[in-house]
N, C-alpha and C positions, 0 to 999 in steps of 0.2 A: 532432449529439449534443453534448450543454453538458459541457465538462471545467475542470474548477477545478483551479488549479496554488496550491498551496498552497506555501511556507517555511519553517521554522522549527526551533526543537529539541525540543521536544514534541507529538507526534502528539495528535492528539485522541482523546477516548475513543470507544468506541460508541454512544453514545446522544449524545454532543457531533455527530457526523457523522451522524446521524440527524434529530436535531431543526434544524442548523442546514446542513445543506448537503445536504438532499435535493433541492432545486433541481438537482440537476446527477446529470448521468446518470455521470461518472467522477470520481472526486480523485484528482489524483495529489498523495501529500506527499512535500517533499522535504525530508533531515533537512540542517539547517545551524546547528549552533552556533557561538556565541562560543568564537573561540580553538581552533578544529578549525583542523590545519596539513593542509585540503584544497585544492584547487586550486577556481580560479573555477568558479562554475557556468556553465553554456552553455545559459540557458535559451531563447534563443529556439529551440536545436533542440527544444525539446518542443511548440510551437505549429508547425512546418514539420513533423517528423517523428513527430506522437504521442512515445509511451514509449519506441516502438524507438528515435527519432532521438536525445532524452534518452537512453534507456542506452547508446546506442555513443557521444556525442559526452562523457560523463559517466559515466568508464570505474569512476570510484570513490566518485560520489555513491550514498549511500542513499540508496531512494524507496522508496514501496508507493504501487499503484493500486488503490482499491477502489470498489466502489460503494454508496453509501448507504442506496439505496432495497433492495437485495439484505440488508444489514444489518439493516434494518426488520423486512425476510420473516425475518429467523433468530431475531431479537430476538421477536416472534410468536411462532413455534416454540418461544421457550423455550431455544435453542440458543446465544444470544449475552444478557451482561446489558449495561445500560445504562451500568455503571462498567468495563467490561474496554476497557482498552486497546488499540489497534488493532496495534501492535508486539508486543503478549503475546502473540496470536492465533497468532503463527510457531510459538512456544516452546511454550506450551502442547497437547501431544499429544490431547487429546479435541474441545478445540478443531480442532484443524488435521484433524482426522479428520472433523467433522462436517461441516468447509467446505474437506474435497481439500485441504490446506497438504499431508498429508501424499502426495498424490500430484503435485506439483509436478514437473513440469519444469526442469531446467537445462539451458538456452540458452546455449550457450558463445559464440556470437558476441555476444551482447548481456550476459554476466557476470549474469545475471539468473535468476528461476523464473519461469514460467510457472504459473498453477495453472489446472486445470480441475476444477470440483465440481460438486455440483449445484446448490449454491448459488454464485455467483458475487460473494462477497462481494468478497474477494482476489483478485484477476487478477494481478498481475502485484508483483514485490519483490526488492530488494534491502537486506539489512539484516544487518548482522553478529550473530551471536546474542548475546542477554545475557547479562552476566557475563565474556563472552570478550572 
């Protein structure tokens, strides 16, 4: 299965990880801005150990794993727009309800949620909520 590791301080939107990274069956993004006082990233534990290896070796990086092509299906549905934000999806309640955020998992060993829905847009996230 093809996973794309993605960098950066802007998550892409919906319909950005739709149209240009459906090639890949997972993305994981990881958040890293200019001038964040976090600790180095460890990303080759994400190529040795998936997400799990990534979330334990990267006790306080931000990430979300999602799938593209599950985005597409909801985007279809009606259920995701083209311009919603892939980070908003957390926050926002109708959203995370139609795609399981709000039945999420916390996984204390990995600091992370787990989501299962029935659409499996979201798998897997760590992200501080906004505003806080």
């Amino acid at each position: 299965a093809k996973t794309l590791a993605l960098v950066g301080c802007t998550i892409p939107s919906v319909g950005e990880a739709v149209k240009s990274l459906s090639d890949f069956k997972r993305v994981v993004f990881i958040r890293s801005c200019a001038g964040d006082a976090k600790p180095s990233l460890h990303l080759a534990s994400l190529a040795r150990g998936g997400v799990f290896g990534f979330a334990s070796m990267n006790p306080s990086a931000e990430f979300i794993q999602f799938r593209p092509q599950a985005m597409a299906l909801a985007m279809k549905r009606g259920e995701l727009s083209i311009r919603q934000q892939i980070d908003d999806l957390i926050s926002d309640s109708t959203k995370s309800r139609l795609l399981g955020l709000d039945r999420s998992t916390w996984m204390q060993d990995l600091n992370a949620f787990r989501v299962s829905g029935a659409i499996e847009a979201v798998e897997w996230y760590r992200f501080a909520a906004k505003g806080t």
